[in-house]
Every structure is written in structure tokens, then in C-alpha cells.
N, C-alpha and C positions, 0 to 999 in steps of 0.2 A: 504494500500500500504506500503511496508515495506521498510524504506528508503536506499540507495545505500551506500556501504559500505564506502566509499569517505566522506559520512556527519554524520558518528557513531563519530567520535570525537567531532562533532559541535552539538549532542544533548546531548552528557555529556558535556560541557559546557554549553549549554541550562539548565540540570537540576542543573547542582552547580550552576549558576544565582539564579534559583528559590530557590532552601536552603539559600542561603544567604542572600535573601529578606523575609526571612518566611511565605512560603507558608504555609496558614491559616489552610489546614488540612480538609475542606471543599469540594476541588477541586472535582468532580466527571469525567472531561473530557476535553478535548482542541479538538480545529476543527482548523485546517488549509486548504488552496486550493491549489488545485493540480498545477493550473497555474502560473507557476514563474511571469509572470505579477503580479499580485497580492499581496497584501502583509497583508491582513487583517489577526485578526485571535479573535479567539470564545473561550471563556472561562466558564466551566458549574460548580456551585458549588452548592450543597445541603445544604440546613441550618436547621437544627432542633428545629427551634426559636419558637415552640408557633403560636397560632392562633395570628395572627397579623391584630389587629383592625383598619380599613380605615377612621376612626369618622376625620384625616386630611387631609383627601382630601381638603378642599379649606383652610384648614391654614397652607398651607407648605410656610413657610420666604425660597425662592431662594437665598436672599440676604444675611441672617446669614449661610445658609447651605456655600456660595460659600466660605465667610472670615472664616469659620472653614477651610473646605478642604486648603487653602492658607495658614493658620495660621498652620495647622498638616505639611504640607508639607516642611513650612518653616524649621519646629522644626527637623523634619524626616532628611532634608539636611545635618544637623550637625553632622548627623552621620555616610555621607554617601562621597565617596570620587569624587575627580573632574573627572566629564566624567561620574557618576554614577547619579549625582543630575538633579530632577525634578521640572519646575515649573507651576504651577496649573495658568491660564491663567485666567481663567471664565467660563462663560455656555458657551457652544455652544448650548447643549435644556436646557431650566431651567424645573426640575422636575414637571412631571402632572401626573394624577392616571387616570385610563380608569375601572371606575366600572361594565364594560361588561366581561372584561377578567380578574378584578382584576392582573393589572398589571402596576406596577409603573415603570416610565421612565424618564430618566433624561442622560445629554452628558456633559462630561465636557473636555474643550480645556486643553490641555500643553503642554512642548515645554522642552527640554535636553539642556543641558552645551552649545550645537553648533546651539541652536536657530530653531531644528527640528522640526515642529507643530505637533503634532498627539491628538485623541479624543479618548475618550471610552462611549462607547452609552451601558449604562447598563439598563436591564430591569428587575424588578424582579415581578415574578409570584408569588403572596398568592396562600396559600392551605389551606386545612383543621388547619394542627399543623406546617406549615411549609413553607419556601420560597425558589425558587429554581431563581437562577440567570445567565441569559445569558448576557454574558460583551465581546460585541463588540471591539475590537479595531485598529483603522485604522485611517488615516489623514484626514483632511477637501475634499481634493479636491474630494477622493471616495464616501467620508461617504453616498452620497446618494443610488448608484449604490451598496455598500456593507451590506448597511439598508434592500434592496431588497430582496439581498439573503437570510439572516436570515430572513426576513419579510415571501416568499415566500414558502423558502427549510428547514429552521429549524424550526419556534415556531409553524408550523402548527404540527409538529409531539413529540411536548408536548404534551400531555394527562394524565390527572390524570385519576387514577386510582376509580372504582366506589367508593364513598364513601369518595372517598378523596380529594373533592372541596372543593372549599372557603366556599361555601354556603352547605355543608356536617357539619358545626363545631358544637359539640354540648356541651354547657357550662355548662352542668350537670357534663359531665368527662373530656371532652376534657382541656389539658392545653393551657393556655393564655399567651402570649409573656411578656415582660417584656417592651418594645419597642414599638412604633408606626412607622409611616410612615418618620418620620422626621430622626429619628434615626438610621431607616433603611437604608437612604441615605448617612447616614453617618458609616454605616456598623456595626451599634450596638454596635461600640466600641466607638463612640468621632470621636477625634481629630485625635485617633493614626488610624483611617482610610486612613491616606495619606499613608499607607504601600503600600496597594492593590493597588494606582497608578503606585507606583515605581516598582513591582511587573510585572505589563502588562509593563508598559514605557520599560521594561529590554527586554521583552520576544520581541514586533515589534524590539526595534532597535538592538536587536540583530538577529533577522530574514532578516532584509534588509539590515545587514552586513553580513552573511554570507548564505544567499538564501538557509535556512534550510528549507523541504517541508517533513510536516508528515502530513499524515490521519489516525483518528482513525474514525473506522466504529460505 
């Protein structure tokens, strides 16, 4: 749907937000809904990371991941100006791994300068050499009813491609991540992962400031 000429000023403003949060370069797509009620939105990034080993599925610390993401955000703040700054709240899901679909999941609360709560429920999908990430983002009060939709309308039409499953990896040639599961929640950079919050944090509220509606097919 190509948006009404009235909102072409409020999606370059939309993408000079995202340059000046440094979009990671990753992005492959954003999903928005059509319904102005609504206000979630969908974020798809490809990562080139390496077969990424699962061996932490029952030793992910919730609790260091949560004071890292808190402690980058903190730092992230300093650089960022009043009305701009995020703060990272705690879990809303503490990070679990689903060795069916090879897909790690985790939600974490925060809240803007004016006390606005909102969450991002990020999921990411292992592959063969590679991670692909759907980052939910919406407020408490939907999260379950907007869980749905992605649950329902979008990861069912994820499909790797033959040969390019998790269980496709083969350690004769295939390259190996440099990274595990822990790291990955922390976006394989640390600490300086609080970007990617301020990044979505920018893109909803300024969505429910100015009731900007794209669909990419």
C-alpha cells in the first residue's frame, strides 16, 4: 500500500530517526498494520553470523543479560538528548530457546523520558551459517493479541530454504559463529546492544505520534 501523500514528510522523518540511531545495516524489512488502531510494528534483519551453537540453552544468566542491556542503555543515554533517552525496565519474557524450531526468544520492558511503557519481543531463528530476527514491538497491554499475529501471519511463512536448516550445518566447511546464544541476546556486540532498543523505542513512538501507516509486501 503506498502511503498518502499527506504522511511523505513523516516517513523522511521516520528514516532520518533511523540514521541517526545507526541503523545496523542488517535491516532486510519492517511490517506495519494497516489498522490505525494498532500500533505494533515488525522488524526483519538478516545476520551473516556463523552456525551458531545452542550447547546454552539451559545456561543463559537472565539476570547478567538484563544488568548488561541496563548498564549499555545507561551509557547509550549520554549521548542521547532529552525526549530521545531510553530506559530498559527488565524482562517482560526472560530468554528461552525452543530446540524444535531452533528459535531463541526473549521480551524486554522500557519506558521514554515521559514514562511510556512499551516491549520488544525479539525472536531469532538459527540457520545453517546464519540468524534471521523478527523484533516485535508494541506495549504491554497488546503484547499478547500482537504475539498472535506474528505467531499466526508471519513466522509460519519463514522457510528456509533446502539445505539451509539449522540441522543442514556441516562443520567440515561450513563457518562457525564466533558467538553463542548469550551473546546473541545481546546482539553480538556487548553492551553497545542498547542501540537496537533506542532504534525500535524511536520508530513506535514516533509512529503513535504521528499515525504513520506503511506496508511492505
Amino acid at each position: 500500500m503506498i502511503p498518502k501523500p499527506s504522511a511523505e514528510n513523516n516517513i523522511k522523518k521516520t528514516s532520518s530517526c533511523l540514521r541517526r540511531h545507526n541503523v545496523t545495516g542488517d535491516e532486510i524489512g519492517s511490517i506495519f498494520p494497516k489498522s490505525p488502531d494498532q500500533t505494533w510494528t515488525v522488524i526483519l534483519e538478516y545476520e551473516k553470523s556463523g552456525h551458531i551453537k545452542d550447547d546454552e540453552k539451559t545456561k543463559i544468566d537472565a539476570k547478567e543479560l538484563r544488568n548488561s542491556y541496563i548498564k549499555g542503555t545507561e551509557a547509550a543515554n549520554k549521548k542521547r538528548q532529552d525526549g530521545e533517552k531510553i530506559y530498559v525496565k527488565g524482562w517482560d519474557i526472560e530468554p528461552f530457546y525452543d530446540e524444535k524450531t531452533h528459535g531463541l526468544t526473549w521480551s524486554l520492558l522500557a519506558e521514554d523520558d515521559k514514562k511510556v511503557t512499551f516491549l520488544n519481543y525479539n525472536t531469532r531463528i538459527l540457520t545453517r551459517e546464519s540468524n534471521i530476527s523478527v523484533i516485535l514491538v508494541s506495549d504491554p497491554t497488546h503484547r499478547e493479541a500482537d504475539k498472535k499475529v506474528i505467531a499466526e501471519k508471519l513466522l509460519p511463512k519463514l522457510n528456509m530454504k533446502t539445505g539451509e536448516k539449522y540441522e543442514d550445518f556441516n562443520p567440515a566447511k561450513d563457518k562457525m559463529s564466533e558467538y553463542g546464544l548469550s551473546a546473541l541476546i545481546l546482539g553480538g556486540a556487548g553492551l553497545a546492544v542498547a542501540k537496537k532498543v533506542g532504534i525500535l523505542a524511536v520508530i513506535i513512538l514516533f509512529l503513535k505520534k504521528f499515525a504513520v501507516l506503511i506496508v511492505i509486501a
